[in-house]
C-alpha positions, 0 to 999 in steps of 0.5 A: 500500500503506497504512502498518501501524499501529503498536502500543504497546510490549509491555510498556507499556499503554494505559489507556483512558477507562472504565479511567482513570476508575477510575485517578482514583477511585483516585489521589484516594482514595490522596491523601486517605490520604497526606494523613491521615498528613501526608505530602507529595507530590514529583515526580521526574524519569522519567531519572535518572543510571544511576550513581545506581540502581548505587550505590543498588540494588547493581550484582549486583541482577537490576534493574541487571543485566538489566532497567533502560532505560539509554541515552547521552545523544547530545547530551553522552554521559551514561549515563542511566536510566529509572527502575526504581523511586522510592526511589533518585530520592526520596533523590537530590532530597531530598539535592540540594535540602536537605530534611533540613535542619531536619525529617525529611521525610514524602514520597510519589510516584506514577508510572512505572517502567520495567524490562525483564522479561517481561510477565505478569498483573501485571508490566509493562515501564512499571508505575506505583507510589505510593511513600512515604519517611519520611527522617529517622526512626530508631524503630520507630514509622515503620516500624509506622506505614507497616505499619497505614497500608497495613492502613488503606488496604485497609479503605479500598479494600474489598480482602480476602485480603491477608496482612502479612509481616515480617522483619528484616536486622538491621544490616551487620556482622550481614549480612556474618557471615551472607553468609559463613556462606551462603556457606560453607553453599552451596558445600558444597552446590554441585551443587544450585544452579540457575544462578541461585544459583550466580550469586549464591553470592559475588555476593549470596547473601541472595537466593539464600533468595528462590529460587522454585526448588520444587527448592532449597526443602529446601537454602534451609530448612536455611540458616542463619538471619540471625535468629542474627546479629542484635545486641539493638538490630537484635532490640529494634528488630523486637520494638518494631515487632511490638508496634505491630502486636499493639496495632492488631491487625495480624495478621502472619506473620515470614518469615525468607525475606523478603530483599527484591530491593534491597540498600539495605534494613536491619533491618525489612522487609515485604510485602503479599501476596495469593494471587490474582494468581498469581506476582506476588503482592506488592501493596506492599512496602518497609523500612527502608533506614538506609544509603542516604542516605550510600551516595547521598552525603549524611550518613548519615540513617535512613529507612524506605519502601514502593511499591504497585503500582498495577496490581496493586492494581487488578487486585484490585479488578477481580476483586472487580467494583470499577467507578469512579462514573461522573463525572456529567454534569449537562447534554447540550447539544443546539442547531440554527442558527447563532444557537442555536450562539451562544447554546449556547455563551454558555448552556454557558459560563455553566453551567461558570461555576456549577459544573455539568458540561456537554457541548455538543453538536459536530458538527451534526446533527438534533435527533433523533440528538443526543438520542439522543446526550444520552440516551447520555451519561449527563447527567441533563438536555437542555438544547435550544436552538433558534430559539424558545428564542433569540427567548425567550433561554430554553431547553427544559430535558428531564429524561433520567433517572426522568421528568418533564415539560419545561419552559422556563426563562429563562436568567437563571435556568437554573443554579439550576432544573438544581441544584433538578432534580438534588439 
């Protein structure tokens, strides 16, 4: 009885060659935009200590609940963490290797996330985001900046139907007079709480306003509002970065409802969303998170982010026909005979060594069916090597593309007439 084969983890997704090549296209051009903004890359660790996502995203968020990865280490009993999102781990290695030290730092990542939640169109156990933090800035001009820079990218990208919106959180001591009239406002009208409201009467009721709920939709409106509550600096910080927006001709809508899933945010908050994947319609979202670098353990520092999910993001441009360039091929190279085997290998080396793109036959075969492999592959030439072409020290050089007549060509001189055949 043979072994069953196994399958991927649900949740956590192949992607195959034809898919990747969208990926890369994708992954270039996002670095090419971060790079215009003067952001820098940082890598992180997919593990991270579990108490460093208690302490930053708050031990009551659905995330440190119910959906991270966390396991003990068997070799010293360490609780770890696969980590759920980028801000918290960014914030740890910025802290940990000083970089706030002499400037303020303009950052970015890309990679995996991990939480465990039902999978659906566009939300995945292992998902991938590219994240940015800017640490260090305490105006409004960062805030707007993240804000048109992500505008600049979906024009870049070619993606529509995408709408901007912005809230602010104001300040602590703003939040905490709001968390209580939410919660004295809730209580009174206890029986028509779900049960995931009333989970989070006391806990953390800010969130009970993101409620998806079409029967809380009346008692959620009614609520009162943290716009109320908010001090002049927190109203002159969210009009500042309006005017920013106005000036660019970034259309935006102010939610009052945005509260965001994490409780490290502060102040300016925003998302990206599209009506065209269904639930999970937020592409990009983040704000300004001014007290967790200090709630992380470092001096306190302000700093202001946002991620993008890249399945998401990429699912749109599927939608819209969006197909990577195919890479280029120059050269399929079809040889017959142990010396032709020799000099095909010496011929491809030297090609790559001229920047050329090459793929050198493997596997044996008849010159027949490894052409119909080159003609398959894409490469706009054959380039065939055989007895006589080693005897000449030359090559067959075929056109697989829009005609044209073979030729022979030495191989001295073969990088420069493939480059003349395919300008």
């Amino acid at each position: 009885m043979s072994n069953p084969t196994l399958q991927a983890v649900k949740g956590m997704n192949d992607i195959l060659p034809e898919e990747a090549q969208l990926w890369l296209w994708f992954e270039d051009t996002v670095r090419d935009w971060l790079e215009a903004y003067g952001y820098r890359n940082i890598r992180m660790p997919l593990v991270e200590p579990t108490a460093l996502f208690k302490r930053a995203i708050g031990e009551v968020t659905d995330i440190v609940e119910k959906e991270m990865y966390s396991f003990e280490d068997s070799l010293n009993g360490d609780q770890l963490t696969l980590r759920p999102e980028g801000t918290a781990s960014c914030v740890r290695a910025v802290l940990q290797h000083n970089l706030l030290y002499n400037a303020p730092q303009r950052l970015w990542y890309a990679g995996q996330m991990f939480r465990h939640e039902r999978p659906q169109k566009g939300r995945y156990r292992q998902f991938h985001q590219i994240g940015v933090e800017s640490l260090g800035f305490a105006g409004p001009d960062i805030d707007a900046e993240q804000i048109v820079m992500c505008a600049r990218l979906w024009k870049k990208l070619g993606i529509r139907d995408v709408a901007l919106q912005i809230n602010t959180l104001g300040d602590a001591a703003a939040r905490q007079r709001h968390r209580e009239k939410l919660i004295t406002y809730f209580e009174q009208h206890k029986d028509a709480l779900d049960a995931d409201a009333q989970r989070r009467l006391h806990s953390n009721p800010l969130r009970i306003l993101d409620t998806k709920n079409p029967a809380m939709q009346e008692l959620v409106s009614h609520a009162p509002k943290l716009m109320d509550e908010l001090e002049a600096d927190a109203i002159q910080h969210f009009e500042a970065v309006q005017a920013i927006l106005l000036q660019h001709d970034i259309a935006f809508e102010i939610n009052p409802r945005l509260v965001r899933g994490l409780d490290y945010y502060n102040r300016t908050v925003f998302e990206w969303v599209t009506t065209r994947l269904g639930a999970q319609g937020t592409i990009c979202a983040g704000g300004r998170y001014d007290g967790l670098i200090e709630q992380i353990g470092g001096k306190p520092a302000p700093a202001c982010g946002f991620a993008m999910g890249i399945e998401r993001l990429l699912a749109l441009l599927q939608e819209d026909g969006m197909a990577a360039p195919a890479a280029p091929l120059d050269v399929y190279l079809v040889h017959q005979g142990e010396q032709a085997q020799g000099l095909a290998w010496r011929v491809a080396e030297s090609l790559r060594d001229a920047g050329l793109k090459v793929l050198l036959h493997c596997g044996g075969g008849s010159f027949k069916s490894q052409m119909k492999k080159a003609d398959g592959s894409g490469a706009a030439l054959a380039v065939i090597i055989g007895d006589d072409e080693v005897a000449a020290d030359a090559v067959t050089l075929k056109p697989l593309r829009g005609g044209g007549e073979q030729e022979r060509v030495g191989t001295q001189g073969l990088a420069q007439r493939i480059r003349e055949l395919t300008k």
